[in-house]
Biotite code that builds the C-alpha atoms (Angstrom):
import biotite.structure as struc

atoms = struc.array([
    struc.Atom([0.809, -4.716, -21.730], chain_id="A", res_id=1, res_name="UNK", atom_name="CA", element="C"),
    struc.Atom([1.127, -3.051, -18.567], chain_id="A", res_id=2, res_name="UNK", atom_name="CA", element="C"),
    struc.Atom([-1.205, -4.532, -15.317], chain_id="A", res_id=3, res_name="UNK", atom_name="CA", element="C"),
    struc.Atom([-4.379, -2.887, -14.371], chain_id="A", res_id=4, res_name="UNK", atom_name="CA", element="C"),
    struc.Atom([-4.050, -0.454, -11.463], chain_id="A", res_id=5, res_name="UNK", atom_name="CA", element="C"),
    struc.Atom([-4.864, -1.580, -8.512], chain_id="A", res_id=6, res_name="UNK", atom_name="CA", element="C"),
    struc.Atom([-8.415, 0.092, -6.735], chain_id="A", res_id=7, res_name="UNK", atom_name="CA", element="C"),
    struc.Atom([-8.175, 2.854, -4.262], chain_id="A", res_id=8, res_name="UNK", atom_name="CA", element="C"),
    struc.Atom([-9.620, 1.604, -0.544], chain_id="A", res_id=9, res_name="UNK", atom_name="CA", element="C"),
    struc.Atom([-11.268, 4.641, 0.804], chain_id="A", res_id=10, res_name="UNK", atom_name="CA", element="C"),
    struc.Atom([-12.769, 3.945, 4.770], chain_id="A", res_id=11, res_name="UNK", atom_name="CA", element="C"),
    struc.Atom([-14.267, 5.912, 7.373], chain_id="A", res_id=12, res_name="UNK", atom_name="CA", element="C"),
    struc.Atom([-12.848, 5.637, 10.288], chain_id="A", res_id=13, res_name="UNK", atom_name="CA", element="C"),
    struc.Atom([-14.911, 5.757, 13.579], chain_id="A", res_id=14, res_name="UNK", atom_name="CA", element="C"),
    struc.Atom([-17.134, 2.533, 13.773], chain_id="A", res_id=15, res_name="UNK", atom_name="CA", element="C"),
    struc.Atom([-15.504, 1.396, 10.998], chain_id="A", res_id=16, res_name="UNK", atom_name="CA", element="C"),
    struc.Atom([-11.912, 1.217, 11.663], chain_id="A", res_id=17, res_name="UNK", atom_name="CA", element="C"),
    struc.Atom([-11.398, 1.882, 15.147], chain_id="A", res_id=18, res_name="UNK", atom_name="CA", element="C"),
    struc.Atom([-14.193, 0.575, 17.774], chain_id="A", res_id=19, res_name="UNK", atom_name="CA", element="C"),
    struc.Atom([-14.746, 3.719, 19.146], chain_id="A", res_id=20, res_name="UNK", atom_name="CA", element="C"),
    struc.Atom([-18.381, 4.466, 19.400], chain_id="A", res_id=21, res_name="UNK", atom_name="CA", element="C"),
    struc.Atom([-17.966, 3.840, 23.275], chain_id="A", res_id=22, res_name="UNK", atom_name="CA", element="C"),
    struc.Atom([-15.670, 6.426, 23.544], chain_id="A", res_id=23, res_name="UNK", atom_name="CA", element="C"),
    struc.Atom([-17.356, 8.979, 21.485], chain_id="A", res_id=24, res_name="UNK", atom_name="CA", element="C"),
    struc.Atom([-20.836, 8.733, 23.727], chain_id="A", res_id=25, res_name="UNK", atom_name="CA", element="C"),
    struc.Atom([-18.513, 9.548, 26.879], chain_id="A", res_id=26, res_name="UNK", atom_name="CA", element="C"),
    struc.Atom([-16.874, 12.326, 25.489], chain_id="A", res_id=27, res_name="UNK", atom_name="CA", element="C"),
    struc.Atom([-20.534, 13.811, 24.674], chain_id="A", res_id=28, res_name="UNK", atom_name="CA", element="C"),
    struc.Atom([-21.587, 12.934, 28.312], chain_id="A", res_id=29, res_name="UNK", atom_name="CA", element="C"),
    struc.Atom([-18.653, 14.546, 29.402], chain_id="A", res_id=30, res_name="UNK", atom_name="CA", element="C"),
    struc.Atom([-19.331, 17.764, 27.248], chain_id="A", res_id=31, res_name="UNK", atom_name="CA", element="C"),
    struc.Atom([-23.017, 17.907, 28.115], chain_id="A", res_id=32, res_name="UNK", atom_name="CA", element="C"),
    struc.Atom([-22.614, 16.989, 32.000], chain_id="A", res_id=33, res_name="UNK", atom_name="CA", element="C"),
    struc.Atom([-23.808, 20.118, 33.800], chain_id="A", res_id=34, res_name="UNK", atom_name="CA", element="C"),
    struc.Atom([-25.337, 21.584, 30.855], chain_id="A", res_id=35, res_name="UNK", atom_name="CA", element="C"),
    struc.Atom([-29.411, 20.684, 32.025], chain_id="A", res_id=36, res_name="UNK", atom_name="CA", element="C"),
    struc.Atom([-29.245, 18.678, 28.853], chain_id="A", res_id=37, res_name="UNK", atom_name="CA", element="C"),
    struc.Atom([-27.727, 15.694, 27.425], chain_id="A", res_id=38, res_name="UNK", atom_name="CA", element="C"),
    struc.Atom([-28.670, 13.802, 24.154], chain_id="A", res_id=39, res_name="UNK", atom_name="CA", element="C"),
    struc.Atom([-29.351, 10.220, 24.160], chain_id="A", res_id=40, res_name="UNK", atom_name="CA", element="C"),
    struc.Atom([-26.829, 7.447, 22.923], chain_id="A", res_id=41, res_name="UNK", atom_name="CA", element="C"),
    struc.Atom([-29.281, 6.874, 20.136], chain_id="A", res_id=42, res_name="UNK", atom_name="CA", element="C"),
    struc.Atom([-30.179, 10.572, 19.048], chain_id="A", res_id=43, res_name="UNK", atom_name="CA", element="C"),
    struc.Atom([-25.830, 11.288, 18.653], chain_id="A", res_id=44, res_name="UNK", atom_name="CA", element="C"),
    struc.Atom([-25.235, 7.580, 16.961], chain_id="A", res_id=45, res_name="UNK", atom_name="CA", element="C"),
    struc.Atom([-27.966, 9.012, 14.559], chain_id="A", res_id=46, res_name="UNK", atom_name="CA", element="C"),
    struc.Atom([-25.530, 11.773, 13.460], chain_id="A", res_id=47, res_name="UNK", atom_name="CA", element="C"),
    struc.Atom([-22.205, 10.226, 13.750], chain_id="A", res_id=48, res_name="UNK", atom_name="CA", element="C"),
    struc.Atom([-20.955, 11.086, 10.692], chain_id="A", res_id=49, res_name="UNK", atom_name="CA", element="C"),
    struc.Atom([-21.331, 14.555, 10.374], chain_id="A", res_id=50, res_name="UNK", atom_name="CA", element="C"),
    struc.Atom([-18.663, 16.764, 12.240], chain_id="A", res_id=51, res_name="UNK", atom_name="CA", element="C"),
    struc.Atom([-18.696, 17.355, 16.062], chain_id="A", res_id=52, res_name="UNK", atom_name="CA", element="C"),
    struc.Atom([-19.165, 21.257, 15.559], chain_id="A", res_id=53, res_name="UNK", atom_name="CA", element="C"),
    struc.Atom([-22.550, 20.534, 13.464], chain_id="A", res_id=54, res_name="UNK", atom_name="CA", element="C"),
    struc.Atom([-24.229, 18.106, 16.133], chain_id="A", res_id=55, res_name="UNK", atom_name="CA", element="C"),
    struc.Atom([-22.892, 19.866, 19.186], chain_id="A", res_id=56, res_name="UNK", atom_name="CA", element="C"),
    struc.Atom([-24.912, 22.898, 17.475], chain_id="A", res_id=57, res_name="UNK", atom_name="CA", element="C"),
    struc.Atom([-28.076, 20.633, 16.982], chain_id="A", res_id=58, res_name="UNK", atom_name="CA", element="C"),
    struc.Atom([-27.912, 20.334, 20.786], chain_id="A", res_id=59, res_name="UNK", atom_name="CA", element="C"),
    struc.Atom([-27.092, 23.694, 22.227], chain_id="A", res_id=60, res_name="UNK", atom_name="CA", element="C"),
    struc.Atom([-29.536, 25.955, 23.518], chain_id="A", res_id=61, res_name="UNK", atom_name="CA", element="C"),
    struc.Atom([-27.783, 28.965, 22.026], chain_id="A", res_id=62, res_name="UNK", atom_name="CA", element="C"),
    struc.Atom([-24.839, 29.247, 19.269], chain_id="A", res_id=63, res_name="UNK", atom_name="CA", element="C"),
    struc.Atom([-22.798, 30.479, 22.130], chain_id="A", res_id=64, res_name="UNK", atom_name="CA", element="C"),
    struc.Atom([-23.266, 27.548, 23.945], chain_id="A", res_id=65, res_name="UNK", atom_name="CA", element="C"),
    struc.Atom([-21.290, 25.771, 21.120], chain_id="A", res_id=66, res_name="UNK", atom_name="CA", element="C"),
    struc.Atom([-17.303, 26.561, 21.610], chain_id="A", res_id=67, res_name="UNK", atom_name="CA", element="C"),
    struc.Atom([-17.772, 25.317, 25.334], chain_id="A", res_id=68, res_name="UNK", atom_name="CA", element="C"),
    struc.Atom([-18.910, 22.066, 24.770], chain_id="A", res_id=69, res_name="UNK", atom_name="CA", element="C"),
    struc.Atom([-16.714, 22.196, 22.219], chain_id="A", res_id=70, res_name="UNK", atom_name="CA", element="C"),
    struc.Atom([-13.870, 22.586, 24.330], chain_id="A", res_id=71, res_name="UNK", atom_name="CA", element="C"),
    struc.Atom([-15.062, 20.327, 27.022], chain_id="A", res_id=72, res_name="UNK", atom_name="CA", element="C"),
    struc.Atom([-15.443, 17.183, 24.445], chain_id="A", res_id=73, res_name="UNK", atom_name="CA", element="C"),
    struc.Atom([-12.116, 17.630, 22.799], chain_id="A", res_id=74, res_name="UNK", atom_name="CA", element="C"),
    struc.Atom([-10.419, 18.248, 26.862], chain_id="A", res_id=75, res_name="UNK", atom_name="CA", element="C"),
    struc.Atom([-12.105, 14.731, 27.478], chain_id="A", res_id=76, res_name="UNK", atom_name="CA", element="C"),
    struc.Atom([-11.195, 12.919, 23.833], chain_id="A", res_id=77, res_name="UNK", atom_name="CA", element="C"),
    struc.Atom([-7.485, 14.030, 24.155], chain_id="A", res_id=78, res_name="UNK", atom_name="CA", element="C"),
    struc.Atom([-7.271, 12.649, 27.643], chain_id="A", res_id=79, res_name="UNK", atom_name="CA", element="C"),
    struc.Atom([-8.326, 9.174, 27.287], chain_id="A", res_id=80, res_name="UNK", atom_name="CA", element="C"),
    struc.Atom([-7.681, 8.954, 23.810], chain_id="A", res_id=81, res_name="UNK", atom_name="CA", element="C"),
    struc.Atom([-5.204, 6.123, 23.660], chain_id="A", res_id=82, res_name="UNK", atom_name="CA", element="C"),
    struc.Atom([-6.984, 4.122, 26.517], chain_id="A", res_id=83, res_name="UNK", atom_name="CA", element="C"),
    struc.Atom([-10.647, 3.888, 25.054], chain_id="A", res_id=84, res_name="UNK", atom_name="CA", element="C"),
    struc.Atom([-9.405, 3.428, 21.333], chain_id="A", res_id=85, res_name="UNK", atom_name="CA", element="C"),
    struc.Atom([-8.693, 0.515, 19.714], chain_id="A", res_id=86, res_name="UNK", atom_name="CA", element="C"),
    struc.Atom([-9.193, -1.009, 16.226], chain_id="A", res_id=87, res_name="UNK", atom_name="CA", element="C"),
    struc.Atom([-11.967, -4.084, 15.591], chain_id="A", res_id=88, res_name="UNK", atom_name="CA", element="C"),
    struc.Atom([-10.600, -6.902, 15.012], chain_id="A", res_id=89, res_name="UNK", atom_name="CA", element="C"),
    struc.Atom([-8.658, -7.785, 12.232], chain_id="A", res_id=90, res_name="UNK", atom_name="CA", element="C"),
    struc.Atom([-8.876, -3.826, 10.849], chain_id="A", res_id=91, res_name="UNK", atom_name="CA", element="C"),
    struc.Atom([-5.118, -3.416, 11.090], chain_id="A", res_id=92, res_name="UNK", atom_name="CA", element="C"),
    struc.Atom([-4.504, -6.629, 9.041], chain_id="A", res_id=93, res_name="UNK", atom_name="CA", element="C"),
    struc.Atom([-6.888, -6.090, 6.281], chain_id="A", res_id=94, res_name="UNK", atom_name="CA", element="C"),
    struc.Atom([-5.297, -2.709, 5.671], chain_id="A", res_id=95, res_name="UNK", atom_name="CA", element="C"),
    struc.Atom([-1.654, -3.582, 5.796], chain_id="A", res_id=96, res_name="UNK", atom_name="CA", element="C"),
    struc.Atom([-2.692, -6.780, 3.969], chain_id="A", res_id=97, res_name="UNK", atom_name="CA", element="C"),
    struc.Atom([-4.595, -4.318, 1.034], chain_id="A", res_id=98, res_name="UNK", atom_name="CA", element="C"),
    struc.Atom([-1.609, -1.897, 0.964], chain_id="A", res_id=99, res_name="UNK", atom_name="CA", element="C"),
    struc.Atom([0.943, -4.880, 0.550], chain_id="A", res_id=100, res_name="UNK", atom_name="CA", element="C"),
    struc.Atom([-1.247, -6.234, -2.575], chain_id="A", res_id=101, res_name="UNK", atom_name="CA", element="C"),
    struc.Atom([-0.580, -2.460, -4.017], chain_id="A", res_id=102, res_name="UNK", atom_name="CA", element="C"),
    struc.Atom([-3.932, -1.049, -3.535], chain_id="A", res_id=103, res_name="UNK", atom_name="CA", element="C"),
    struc.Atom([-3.375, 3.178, -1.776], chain_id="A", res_id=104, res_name="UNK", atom_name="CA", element="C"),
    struc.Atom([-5.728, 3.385, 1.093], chain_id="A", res_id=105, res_name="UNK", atom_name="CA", element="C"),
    struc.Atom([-7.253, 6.666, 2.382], chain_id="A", res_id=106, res_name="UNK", atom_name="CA", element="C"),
    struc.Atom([-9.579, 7.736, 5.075], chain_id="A", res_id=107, res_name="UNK", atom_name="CA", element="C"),
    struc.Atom([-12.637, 10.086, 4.940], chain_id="A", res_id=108, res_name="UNK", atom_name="CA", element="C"),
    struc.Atom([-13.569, 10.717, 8.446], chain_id="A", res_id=109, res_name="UNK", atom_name="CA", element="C"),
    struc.Atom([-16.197, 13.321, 10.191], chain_id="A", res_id=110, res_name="UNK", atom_name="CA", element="C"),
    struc.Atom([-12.924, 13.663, 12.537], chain_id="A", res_id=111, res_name="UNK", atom_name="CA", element="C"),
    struc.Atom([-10.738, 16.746, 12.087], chain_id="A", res_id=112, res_name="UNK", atom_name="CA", element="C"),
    struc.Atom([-8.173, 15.764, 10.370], chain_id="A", res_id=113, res_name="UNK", atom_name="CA", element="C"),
    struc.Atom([-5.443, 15.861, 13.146], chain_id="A", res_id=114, res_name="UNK", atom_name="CA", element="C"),
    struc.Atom([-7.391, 13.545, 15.391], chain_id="A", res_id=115, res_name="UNK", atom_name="CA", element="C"),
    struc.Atom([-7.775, 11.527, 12.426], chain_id="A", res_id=116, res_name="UNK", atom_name="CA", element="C"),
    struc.Atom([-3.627, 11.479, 12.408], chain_id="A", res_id=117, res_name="UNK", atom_name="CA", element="C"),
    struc.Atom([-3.510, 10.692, 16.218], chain_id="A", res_id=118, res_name="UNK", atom_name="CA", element="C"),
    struc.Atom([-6.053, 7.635, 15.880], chain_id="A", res_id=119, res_name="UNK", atom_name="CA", element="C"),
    struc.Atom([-4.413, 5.940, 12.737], chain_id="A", res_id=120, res_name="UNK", atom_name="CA", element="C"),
    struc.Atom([-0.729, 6.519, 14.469], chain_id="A", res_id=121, res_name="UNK", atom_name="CA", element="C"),
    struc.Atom([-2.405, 4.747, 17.533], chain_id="A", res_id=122, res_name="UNK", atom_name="CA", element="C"),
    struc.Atom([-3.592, 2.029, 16.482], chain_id="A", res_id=123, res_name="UNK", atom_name="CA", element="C"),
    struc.Atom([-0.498, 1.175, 13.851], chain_id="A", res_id=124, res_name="UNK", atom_name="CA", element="C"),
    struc.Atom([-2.186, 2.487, 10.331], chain_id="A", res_id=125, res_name="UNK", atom_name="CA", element="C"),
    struc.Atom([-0.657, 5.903, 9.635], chain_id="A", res_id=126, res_name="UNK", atom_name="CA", element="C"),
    struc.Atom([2.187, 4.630, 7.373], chain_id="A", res_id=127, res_name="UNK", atom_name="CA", element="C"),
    struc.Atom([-0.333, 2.859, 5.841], chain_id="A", res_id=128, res_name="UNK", atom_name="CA", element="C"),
    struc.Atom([-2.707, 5.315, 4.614], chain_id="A", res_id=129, res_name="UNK", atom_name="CA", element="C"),
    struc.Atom([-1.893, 7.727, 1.407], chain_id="A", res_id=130, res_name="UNK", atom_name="CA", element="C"),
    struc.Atom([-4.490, 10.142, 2.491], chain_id="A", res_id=131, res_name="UNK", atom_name="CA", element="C"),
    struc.Atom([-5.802, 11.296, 5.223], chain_id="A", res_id=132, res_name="UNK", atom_name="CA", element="C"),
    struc.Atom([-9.516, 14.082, 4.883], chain_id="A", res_id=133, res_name="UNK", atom_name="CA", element="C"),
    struc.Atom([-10.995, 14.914, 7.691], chain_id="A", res_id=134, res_name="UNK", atom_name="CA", element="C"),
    struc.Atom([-13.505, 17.478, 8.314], chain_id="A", res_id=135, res_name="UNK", atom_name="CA", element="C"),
    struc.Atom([-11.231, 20.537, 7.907], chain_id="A", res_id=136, res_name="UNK", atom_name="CA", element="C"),
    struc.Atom([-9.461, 19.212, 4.806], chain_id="A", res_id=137, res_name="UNK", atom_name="CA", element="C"),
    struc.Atom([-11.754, 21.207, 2.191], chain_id="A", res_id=138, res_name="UNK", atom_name="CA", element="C"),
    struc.Atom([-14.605, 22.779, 2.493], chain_id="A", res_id=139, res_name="UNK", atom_name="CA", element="C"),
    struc.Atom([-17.795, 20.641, 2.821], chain_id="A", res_id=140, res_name="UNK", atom_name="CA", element="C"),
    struc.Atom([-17.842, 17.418, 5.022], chain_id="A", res_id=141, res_name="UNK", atom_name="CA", element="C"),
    struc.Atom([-20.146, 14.165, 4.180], chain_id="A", res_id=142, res_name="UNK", atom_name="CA", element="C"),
    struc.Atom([-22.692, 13.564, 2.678], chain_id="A", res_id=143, res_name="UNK", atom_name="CA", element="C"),
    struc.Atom([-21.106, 15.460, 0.134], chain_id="A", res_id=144, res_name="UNK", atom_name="CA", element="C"),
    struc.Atom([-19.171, 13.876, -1.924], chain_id="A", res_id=145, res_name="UNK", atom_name="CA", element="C"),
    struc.Atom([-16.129, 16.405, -2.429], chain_id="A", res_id=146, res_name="UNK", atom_name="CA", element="C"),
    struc.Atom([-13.757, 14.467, 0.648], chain_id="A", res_id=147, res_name="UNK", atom_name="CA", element="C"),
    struc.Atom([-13.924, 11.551, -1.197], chain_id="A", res_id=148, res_name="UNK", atom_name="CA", element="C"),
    struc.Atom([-13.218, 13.297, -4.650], chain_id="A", res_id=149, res_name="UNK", atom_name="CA", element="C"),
    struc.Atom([-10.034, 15.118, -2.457], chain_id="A", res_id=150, res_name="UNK", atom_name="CA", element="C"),
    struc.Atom([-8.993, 11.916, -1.435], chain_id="A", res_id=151, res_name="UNK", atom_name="CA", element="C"),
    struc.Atom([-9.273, 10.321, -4.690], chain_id="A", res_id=152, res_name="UNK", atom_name="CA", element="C"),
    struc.Atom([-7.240, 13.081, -6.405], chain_id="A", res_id=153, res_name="UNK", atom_name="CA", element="C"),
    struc.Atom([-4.333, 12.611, -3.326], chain_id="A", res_id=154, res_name="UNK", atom_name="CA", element="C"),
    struc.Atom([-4.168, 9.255, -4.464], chain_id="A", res_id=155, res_name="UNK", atom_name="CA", element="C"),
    struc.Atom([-3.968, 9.367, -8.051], chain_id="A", res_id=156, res_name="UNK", atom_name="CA", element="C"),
    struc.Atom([-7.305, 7.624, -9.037], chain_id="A", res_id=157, res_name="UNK", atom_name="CA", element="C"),
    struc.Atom([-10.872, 8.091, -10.624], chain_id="A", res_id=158, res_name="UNK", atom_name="CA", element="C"),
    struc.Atom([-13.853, 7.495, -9.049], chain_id="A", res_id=159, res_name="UNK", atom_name="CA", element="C"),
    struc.Atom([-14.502, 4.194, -11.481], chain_id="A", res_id=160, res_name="UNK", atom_name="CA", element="C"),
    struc.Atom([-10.715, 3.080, -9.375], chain_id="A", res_id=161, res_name="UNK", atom_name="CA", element="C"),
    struc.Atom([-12.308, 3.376, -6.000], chain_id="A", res_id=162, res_name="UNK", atom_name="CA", element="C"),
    struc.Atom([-14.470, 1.589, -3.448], chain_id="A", res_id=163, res_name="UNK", atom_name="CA", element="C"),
    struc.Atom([-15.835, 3.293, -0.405], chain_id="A", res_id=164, res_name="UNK", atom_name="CA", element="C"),
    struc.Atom([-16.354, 1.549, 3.466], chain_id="A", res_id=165, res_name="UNK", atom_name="CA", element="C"),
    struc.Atom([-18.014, 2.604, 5.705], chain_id="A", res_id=166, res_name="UNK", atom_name="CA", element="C"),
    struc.Atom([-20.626, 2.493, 8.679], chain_id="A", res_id=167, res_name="UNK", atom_name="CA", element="C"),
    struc.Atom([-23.200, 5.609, 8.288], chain_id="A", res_id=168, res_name="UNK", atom_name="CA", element="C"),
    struc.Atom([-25.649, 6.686, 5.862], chain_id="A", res_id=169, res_name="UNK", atom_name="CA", element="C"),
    struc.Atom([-23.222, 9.880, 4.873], chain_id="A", res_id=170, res_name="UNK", atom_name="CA", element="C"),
    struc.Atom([-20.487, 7.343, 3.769], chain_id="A", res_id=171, res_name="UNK", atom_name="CA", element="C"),
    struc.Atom([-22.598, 5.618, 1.442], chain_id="A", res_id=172, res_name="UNK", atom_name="CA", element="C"),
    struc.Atom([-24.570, 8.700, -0.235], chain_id="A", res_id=173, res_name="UNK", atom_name="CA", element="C"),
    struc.Atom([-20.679, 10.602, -0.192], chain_id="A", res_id=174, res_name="UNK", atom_name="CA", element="C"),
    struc.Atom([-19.756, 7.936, -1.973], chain_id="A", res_id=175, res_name="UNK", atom_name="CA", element="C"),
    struc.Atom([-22.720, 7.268, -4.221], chain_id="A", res_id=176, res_name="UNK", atom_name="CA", element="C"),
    struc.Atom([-22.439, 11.001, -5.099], chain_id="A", res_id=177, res_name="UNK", atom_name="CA", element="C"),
    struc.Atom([-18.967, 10.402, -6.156], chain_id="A", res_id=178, res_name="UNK", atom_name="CA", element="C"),
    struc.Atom([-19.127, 7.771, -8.270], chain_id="A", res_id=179, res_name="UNK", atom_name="CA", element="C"),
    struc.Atom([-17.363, 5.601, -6.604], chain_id="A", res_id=180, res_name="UNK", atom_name="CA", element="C"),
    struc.Atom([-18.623, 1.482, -5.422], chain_id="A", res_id=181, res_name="UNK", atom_name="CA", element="C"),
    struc.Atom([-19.727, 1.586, -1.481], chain_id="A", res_id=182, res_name="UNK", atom_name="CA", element="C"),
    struc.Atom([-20.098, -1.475, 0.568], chain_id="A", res_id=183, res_name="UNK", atom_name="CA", element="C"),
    struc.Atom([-21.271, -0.754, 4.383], chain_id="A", res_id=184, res_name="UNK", atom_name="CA", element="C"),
    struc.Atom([-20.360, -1.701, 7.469], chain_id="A", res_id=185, res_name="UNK", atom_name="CA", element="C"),
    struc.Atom([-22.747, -3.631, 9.443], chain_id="A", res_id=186, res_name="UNK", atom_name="CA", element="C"),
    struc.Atom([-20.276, -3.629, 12.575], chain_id="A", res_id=187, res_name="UNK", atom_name="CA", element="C"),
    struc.Atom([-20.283, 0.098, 13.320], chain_id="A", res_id=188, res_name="UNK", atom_name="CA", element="C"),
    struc.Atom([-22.943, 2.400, 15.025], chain_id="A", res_id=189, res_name="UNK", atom_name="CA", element="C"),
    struc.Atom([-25.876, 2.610, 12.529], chain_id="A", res_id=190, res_name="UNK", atom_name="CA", element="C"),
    struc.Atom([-28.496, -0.310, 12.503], chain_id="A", res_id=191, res_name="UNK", atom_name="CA", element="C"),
    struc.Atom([-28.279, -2.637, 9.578], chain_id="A", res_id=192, res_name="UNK", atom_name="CA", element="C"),
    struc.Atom([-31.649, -1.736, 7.902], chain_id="A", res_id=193, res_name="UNK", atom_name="CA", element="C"),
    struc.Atom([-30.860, 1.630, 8.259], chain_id="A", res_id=194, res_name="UNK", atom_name="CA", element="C"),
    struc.Atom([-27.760, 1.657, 6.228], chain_id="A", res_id=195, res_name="UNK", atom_name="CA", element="C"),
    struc.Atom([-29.224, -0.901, 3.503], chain_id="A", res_id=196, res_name="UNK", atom_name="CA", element="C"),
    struc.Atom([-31.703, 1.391, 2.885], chain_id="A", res_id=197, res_name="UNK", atom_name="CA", element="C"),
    struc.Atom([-28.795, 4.096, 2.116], chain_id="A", res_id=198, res_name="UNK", atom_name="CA", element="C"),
    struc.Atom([-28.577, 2.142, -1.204], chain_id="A", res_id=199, res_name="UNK", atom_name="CA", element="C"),
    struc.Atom([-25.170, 1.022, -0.882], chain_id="A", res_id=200, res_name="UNK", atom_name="CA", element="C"),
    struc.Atom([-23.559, -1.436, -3.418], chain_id="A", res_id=201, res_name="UNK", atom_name="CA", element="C"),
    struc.Atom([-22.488, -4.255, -1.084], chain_id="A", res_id=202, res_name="UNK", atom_name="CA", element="C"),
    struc.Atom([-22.609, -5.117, 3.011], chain_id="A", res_id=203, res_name="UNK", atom_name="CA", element="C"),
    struc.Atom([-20.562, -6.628, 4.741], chain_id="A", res_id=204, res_name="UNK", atom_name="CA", element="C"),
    struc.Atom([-20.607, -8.398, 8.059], chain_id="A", res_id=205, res_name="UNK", atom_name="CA", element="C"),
    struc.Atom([-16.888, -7.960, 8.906], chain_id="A", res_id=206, res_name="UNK", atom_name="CA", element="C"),
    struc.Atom([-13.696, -6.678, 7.989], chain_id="A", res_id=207, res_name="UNK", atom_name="CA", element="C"),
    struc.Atom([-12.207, -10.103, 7.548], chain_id="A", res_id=208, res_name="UNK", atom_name="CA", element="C"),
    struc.Atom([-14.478, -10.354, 4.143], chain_id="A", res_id=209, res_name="UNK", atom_name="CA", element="C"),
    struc.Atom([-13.507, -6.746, 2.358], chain_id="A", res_id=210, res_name="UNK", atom_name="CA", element="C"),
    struc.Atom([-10.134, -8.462, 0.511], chain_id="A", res_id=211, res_name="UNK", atom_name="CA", element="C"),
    struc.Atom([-12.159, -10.883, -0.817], chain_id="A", res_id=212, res_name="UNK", atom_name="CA", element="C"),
    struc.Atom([-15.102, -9.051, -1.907], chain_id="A", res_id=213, res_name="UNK", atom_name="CA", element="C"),
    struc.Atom([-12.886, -6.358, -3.838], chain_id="A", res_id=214, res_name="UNK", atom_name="CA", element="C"),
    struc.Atom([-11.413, -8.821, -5.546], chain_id="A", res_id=215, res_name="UNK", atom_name="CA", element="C"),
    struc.Atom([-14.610, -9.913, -6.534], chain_id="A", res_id=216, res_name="UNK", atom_name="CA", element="C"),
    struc.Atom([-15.405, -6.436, -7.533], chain_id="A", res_id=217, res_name="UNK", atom_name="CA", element="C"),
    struc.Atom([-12.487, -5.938, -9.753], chain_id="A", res_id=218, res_name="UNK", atom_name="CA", element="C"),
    struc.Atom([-12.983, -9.239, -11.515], chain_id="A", res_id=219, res_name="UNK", atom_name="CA", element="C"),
    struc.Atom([-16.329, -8.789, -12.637], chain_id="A", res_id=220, res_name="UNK", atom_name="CA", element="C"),
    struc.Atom([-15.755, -4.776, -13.579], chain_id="A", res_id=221, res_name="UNK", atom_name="CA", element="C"),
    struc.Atom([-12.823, -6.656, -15.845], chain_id="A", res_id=222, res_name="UNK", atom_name="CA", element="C"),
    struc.Atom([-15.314, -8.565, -17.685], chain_id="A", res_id=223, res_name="UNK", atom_name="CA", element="C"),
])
């Protein structure tokens, strides 16, 4: 009898992967400064998540407005990329440490998906990671579930194969939608009661726990 396949390990990757929420709130302060207008840290944690594009457009005063902050964030991000970005602790380990036990990893990130690429080459994970969807990898972003269907199909699994991680609201209802088990992040940007009432199937309070929990995950689904 051949072995069970081993789970897919989708993540997110800002505030869950990478501690980068820091960096993200300077690059908006960057792209705002000048502008006569400048949304709070709390009001763009609240939307981390959803692609830069769509909440740059929830704070412009016209649609033209857009492309230029645009611009200015992405001048800022790609300059002090590698200096303000960094993994949490223990992320790197867990993954390599997943991969090695044969489970394919992918990431389903708000980020377009070349950022994505720099960050995970960065910080050491690119070789580890099977697929890659960012926001301009098909054609709607989270909540909707369709990334993590496209990353699912890249890897060669069904949604009942997968488990989702992740630190926002739109990771856990993607996920949800897909079919797939979430567990969220408590570490990242969103507050704790705020993603438990997202409905997912399991917190956790670090990365250091997800190994074990998945393999508590897959023994009771082989009951």
């Amino acid at each position: 009898m051949n072995p069970p396949r081993r789970a897919a390990i989708l993540f997110d990757l800002d505030g869950t992967l990478v501690d980068t929420v820091p960096f993200i709130l300077a690059s908006v302060r960057h792209a705002f400064d000048g502008y006569g207008l400048c949304p709070t840290d709390a009001q763009w944690v609240a939307g981390i998540g959803t692609p830069l594009r769509t909440q740059l457009s929830s704070f412009a005063r016209r649609e033209e407005d857009v492309e230029p902050l645009l611009v200015r964030y992405r001048t800022f991000w790609r300059e002090h990329h590698d200096r303000m970005t960094r993994p949490f602790p223990g992320a790197v380990e867990v993954v390599r440490a997943l991969r090695a036990r044969g489970h394919p990893v992918g990431v389903v990130t708000a980020k377009v998906e070349e950022g994505a690429r720099r960050t995970l080459r960065h910080v050491g994970l690119i070789e580890e990671v099977g697929a890659v969807i960012g926001a301009d990898s098909c054609a709607r972003c989270k909540p909707d579930p369709l990334p993590v269907r496209v990353a699912l199909e890249r890897l060669g699994r069904a949604a009942g194969e997968a488990l989702l991680l992740g630190d926002s609201t739109h990771d856990i209802v993607a996920g949800r939608a897909a079919g797939v088990v979430t567990v969220a992040a408590l570490w990242g940007a969103c507050g704790a009661d705020v993603l438990r009432a997202a409905g997912p199937d399991f917190t956790l309070e670090t990365i250091a726990g997800l190994p074990g929990l998945i393999e508590r995950v897959l023994a009771t689904s082989a009951r």
